[in-house]
C-alpha positions as CSV (number, residue, x, y, z in Angstrom):
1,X,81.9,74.1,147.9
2,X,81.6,71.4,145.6
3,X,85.1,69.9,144.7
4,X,85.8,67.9,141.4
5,X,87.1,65.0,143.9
6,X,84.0,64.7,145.1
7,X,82.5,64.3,141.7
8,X,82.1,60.6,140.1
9,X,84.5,59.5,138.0
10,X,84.1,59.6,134.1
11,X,83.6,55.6,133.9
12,X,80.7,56.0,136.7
13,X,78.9,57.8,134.4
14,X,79.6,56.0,131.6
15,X,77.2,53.7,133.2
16,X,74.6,55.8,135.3
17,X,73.9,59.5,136.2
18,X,75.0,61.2,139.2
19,X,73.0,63.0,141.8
20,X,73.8,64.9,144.8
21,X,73.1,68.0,146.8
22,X,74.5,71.1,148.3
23,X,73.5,73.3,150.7
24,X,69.7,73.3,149.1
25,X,70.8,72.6,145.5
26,X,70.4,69.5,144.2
27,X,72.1,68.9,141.1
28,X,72.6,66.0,138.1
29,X,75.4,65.0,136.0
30,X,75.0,62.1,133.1
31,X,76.9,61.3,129.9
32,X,74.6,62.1,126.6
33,X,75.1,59.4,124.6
34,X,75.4,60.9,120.7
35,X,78.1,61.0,118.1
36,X,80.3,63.3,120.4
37,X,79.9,62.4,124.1
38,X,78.8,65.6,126.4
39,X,78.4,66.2,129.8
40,X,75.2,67.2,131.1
41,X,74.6,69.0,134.0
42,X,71.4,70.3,136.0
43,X,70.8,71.9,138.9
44,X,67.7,73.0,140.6
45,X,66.5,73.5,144.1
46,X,65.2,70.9,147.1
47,X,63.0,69.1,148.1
48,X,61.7,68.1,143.9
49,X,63.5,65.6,142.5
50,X,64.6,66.2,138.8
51,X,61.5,65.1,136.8
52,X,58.9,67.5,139.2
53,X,61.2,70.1,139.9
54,X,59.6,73.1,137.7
55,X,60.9,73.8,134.7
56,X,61.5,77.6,135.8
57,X,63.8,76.9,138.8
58,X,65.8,74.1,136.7
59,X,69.2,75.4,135.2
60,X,70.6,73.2,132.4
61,X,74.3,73.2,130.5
62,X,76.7,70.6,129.3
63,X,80.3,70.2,128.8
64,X,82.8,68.3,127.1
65,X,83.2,64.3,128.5
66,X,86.4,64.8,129.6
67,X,88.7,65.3,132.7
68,X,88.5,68.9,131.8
69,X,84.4,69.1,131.3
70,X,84.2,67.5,135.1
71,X,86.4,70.3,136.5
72,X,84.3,72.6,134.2
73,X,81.2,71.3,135.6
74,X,82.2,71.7,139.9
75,X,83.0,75.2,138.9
76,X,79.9,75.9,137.3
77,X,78.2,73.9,140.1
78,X,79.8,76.6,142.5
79,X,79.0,79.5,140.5
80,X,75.1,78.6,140.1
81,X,75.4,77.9,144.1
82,X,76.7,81.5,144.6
83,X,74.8,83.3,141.5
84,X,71.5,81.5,143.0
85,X,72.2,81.6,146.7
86,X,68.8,82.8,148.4
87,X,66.7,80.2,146.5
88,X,68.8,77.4,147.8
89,X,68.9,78.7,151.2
90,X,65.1,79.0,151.5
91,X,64.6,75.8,150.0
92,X,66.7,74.0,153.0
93,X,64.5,71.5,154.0
């Protein structure tokens, strides 16, 4: 389970993105820089890296860039783990 705590802080990525994995989902957060801050996240499965991974198995949303968007975003994290389970397992490397 993916845990806010274990998340970057806001001011992290007010300077770069974040990337991590779990359990054969990899995932990205980063700040979108326009008139009202949002929180971007994506998730899609290993061993591609963002840019190659294809464009069908990529799953894209954004929040607000706050405390409460980061929580938002670990619990959406969690529930595209569970929703998309047998893709990440078979994609364990």
């Amino acid at each position: 389970m993916i845990e806010r705590k274990t998340l970057m802080s806001l001011g992290f990525l007010e300077k770069q993105n974040l990337t991590g994995s779990y359990q054969g989902m990899r995932y990205l957060l980063k700040k979108q820089k326009e008139e009202t801050a949002r929180l971007i996240v994506m998730v899609w499965p290993q061993p591609y890296c963002s840019d190659v991974a294809p464009e069908e198995l990529r799953q894209t949303t954004d929040f607000d860039f706050s405390e409460e968007g980061m929580q938002a975003a670990a619990q959406w994290l969690n529930e595209q783990y569970e929703a998309r389970k047998e893709i990440w397992e078979n994609a364990k490397l």
